[in-house]
C-alpha positions in Angstrom: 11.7 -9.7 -11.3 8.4 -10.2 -9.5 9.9 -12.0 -6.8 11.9 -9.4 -5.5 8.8 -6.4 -5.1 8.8 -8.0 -1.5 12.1 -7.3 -0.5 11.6 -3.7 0.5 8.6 -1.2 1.1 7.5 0.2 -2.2 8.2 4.0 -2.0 6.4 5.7 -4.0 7.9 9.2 -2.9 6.9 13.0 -4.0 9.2 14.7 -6.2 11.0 18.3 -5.4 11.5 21.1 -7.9 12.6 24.9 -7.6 10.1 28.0 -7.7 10.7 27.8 -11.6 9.4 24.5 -11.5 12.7 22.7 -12.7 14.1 19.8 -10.8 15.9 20.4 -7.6 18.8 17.7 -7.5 20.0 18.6 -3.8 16.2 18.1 -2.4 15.4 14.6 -4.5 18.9 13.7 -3.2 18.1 13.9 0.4 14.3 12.1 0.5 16.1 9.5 -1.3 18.6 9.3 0.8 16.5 9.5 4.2 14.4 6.5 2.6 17.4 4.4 2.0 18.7 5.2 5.4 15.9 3.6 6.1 15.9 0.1 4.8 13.6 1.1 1.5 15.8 0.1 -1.8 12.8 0.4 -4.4 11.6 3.6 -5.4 8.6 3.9 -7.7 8.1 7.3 -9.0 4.4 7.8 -10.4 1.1 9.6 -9.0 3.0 10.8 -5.9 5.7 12.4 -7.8 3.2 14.0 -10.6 4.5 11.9 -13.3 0.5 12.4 -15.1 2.3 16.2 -16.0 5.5 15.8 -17.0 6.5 17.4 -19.8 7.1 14.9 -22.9 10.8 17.2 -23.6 11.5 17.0 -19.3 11.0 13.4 -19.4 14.6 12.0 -20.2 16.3 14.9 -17.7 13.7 13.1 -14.6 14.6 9.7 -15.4 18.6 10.6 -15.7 18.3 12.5 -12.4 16.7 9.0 -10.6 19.4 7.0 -12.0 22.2 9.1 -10.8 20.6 10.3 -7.0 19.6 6.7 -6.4 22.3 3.9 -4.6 23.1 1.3 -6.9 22.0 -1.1 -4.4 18.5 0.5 -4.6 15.8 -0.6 -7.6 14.1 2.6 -9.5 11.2 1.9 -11.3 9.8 5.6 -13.2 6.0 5.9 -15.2 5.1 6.7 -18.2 1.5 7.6 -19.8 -1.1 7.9 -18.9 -2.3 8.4 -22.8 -1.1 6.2 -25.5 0.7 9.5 -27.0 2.8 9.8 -24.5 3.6 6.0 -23.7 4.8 5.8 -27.6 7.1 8.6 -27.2 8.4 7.9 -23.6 9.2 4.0 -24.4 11.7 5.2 -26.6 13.0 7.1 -23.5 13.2 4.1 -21.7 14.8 1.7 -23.8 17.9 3.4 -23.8 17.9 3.5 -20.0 19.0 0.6 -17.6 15.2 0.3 -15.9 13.6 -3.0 -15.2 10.9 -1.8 -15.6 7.9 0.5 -15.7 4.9 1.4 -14.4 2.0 2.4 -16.7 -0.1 5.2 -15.1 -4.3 4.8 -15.1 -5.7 6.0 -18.6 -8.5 8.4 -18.0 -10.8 10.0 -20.6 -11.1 7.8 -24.3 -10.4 4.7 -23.5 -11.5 0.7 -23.4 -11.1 -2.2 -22.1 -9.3 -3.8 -25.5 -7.8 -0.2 -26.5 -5.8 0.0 -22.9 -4.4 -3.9 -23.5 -3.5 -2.9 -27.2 -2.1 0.5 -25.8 0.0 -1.7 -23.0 1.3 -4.1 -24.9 2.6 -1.9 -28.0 4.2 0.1 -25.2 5.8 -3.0 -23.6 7.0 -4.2 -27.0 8.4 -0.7 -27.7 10.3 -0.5 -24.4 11.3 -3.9 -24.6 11.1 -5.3 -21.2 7.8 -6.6 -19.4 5.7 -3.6 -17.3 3.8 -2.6 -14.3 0.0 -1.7 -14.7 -1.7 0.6 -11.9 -5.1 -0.4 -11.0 -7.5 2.1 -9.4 -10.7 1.2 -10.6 -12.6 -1.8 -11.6 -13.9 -0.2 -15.0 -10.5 0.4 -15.8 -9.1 -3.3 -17.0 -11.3 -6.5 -16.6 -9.2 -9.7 -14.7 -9.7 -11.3 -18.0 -7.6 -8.6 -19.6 -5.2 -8.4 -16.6 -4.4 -12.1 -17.1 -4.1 -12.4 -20.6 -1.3 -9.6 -20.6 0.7 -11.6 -17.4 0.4 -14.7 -19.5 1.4 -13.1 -22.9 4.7 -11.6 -20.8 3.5 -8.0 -21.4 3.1 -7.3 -17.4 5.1 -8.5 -14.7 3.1 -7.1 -11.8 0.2 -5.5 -10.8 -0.2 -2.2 -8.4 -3.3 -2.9 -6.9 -5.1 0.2 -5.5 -9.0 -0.2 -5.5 -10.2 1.4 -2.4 -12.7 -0.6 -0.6 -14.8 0.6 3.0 -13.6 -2.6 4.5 -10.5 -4.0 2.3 -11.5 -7.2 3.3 -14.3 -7.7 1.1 -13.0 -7.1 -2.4 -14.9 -9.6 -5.1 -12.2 -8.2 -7.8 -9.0 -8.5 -5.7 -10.2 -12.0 -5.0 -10.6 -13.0 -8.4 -7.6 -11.7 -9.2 -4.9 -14.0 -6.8 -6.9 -16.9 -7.9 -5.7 -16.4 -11.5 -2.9 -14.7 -10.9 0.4 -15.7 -8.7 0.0 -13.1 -5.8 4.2 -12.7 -5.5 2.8 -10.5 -8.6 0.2 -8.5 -7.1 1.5 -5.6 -5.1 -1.4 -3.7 -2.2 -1.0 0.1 -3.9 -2.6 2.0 -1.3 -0.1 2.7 1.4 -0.2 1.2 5.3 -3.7 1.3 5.8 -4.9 -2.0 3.7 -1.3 -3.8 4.0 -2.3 -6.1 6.7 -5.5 -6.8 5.6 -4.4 -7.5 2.3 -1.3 -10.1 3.2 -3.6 -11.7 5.6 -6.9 -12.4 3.6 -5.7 -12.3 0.1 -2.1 -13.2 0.8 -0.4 -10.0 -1.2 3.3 -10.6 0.0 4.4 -6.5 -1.0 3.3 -3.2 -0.7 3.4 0.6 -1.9 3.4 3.6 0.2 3.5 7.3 -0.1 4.0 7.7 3.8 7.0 6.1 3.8 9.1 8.9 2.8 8.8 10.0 6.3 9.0 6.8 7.9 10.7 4.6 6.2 12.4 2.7 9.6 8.4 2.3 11.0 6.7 1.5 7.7 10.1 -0.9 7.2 9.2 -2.7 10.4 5.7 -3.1 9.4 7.0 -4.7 6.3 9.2 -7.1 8.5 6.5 -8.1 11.5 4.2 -9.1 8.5 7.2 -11.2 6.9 7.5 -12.9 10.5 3.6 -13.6 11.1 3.8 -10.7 14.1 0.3 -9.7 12.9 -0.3 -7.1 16.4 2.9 -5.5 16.0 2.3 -5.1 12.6 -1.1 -3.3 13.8 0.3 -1.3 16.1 2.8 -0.3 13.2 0.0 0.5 11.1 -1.5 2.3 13.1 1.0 5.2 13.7 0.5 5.9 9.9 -3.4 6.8 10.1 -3.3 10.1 11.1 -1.1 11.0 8.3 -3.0 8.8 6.1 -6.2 10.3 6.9 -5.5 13.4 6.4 -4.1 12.7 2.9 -7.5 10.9 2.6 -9.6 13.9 3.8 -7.6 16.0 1.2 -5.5 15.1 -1.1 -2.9 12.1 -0.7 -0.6 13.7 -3.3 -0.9 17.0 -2.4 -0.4 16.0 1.4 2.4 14.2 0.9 4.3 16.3 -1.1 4.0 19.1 1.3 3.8 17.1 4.5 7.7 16.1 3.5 8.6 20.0 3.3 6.9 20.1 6.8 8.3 17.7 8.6 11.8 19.3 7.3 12.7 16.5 5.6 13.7 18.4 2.1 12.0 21.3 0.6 9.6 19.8 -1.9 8.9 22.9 -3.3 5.6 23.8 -6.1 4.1 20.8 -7.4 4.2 20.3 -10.5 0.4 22.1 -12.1 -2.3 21.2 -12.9 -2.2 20.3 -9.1 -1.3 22.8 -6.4 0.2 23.1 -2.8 -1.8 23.0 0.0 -3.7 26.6 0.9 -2.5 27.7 4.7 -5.4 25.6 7.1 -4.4 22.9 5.4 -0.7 23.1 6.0 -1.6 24.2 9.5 -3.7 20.7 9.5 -1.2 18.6 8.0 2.4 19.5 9.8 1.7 18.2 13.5 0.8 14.7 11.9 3.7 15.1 9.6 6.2 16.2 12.2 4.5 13.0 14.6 5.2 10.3 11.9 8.9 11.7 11.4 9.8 11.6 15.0 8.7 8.5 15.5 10.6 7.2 12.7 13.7 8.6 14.8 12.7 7.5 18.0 12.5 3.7 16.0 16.0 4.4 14.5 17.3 5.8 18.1 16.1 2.3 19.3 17.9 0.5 16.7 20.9 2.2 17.9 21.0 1.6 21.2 
């Protein structure tokens, strides 16, 4: 199942809902759609798409909604957690649901090193099938931990998303794909690290929240690294930054989910609380780069046309 994280971009796309904060089928339908369109066949719905606040008796309606909006062809991997509560209760969700998989959000708050590889591993056995585990911090599991639960079969693959200054020099990550096969290890933090990390650390698959507007360009970027084209994969990456840095400078969830209403992709609508839409100079901030990133996704697909 690892093998195949590298076959597409790893979207990991916002998620729409109506003023009364319940799903809004039409809207999900047509980001997952424009993502497909666009050469992206695995979607991972977690931090992006607020799965941290979804409600334990909404849970089963999200997960039904994925697997009927999403093309067959296409590989849907949902969350669960982050607290042990809610992974006991929501493997029983998934179990009954044709997933390969799923990803376990970050635990925050109570938690240790040995609690979060009993808490991952009773969830795995519960849902039956091996997980994902999303790391974001180095406090959060040790590599000793991370390996034990690859070897034991309780994790298949790893979302890395550490954020470094210079994602070059990263002591963890590089402990990490020396115990680890790196086919397993998936760079969680969008376009900016990508080419760093398949270069030095030889990561062979990524994650990205930009890609809902640019699935064709962040596609590419995906492909030139695949072919060794290491400066059009820059330039590729570098289309992405002023998006990305303005989800850095405020709030990459927040930016993305309304930075997909903005480019007129689909009307993302409220997000889900305890976060909240951006305020109006914010908005103001974030549409041009939005809007920027979306056309040049046509202009790529225009190309492809011709």
């Amino acid at each position: 199942m690892h093998s195949d994280l590298g076959q597409s971009v790893v979207a990991v796309p916002p998620l729409a809902r109506h003023d009364d904060l319940s799903l809004n089928v039409d809207a999900n339908r047509a980001l997952i759609r424009h993502l497909e369109a666009g050469g992206v066949s695995t979607l991972m719905y977690g931090g992006n798409a607020n799965f941290y606040h979804v409600a334990p008796g909404d849970y089963a309606e999200v997960l039904d909604m994925l697997i009927e909006l999403a093309s067959p062809a296409s590989w849907v991997i949902p969350s669960a957690g982050p607290d042990f509560g809610k992974l006991k209760d929501q493997a029983k969700v998934l179990r009954s649901r044709p997933f390969p998989t799923a990803m376990v959000l970050p635990g925050i708050g109570m938690a240790t090193d040995a609690g979060i590889v009993a808490g991952i591993s009773r969830f795995a056995e519960s849902f039956g099938r091996p997980v994902i585990i999303y790391l974001k911090a180095e406090n959060y599991l040790s590599v000793a931990s991370v390996t034990r639960l690859v070897e034991q079969g309780v994790v298949s693959a790893i979302k890395y998303a550490i954020v470094r200054d210079d994602p070059r020099q990263d002591a963890y990550l590089a402990e990490l794909v020396t115990r680890i096969d790196r086919q397993r290890i998936i760079s969680g933090i969008g376009e900016r690290p990508a080419v760093q990390h398949w270069r030095h650390f030889g990561l062979r698959a990524f994650t990205s929240g930009s890609v809902a507007l640019a699935p064709r360009l962040s596609s590419a970027l995906l492909g030139a690294l695949k072919a060794g084209n290491f400066d059009e994969a820059e330039r590729l990456r570098q289309l992405f930054l002023p998006f990305e840095t303005a989800r850095d400078d405020i709030n990459p969830t927040r930016v993305l989910h309304d930075g997909v209403t903005l480019a007129g992709i689909a009307d993302m609508g409220p997000i889900l609380p305890m976060l909240s839409n951006l305020d109006e100079a914010d908005r103001r901030r974030v549409a041009p780069a939005a809007k920027a990133l979306l056309a040049q996704n046509a202009a790529m697909a225009k190309g492809a046309a011709a």
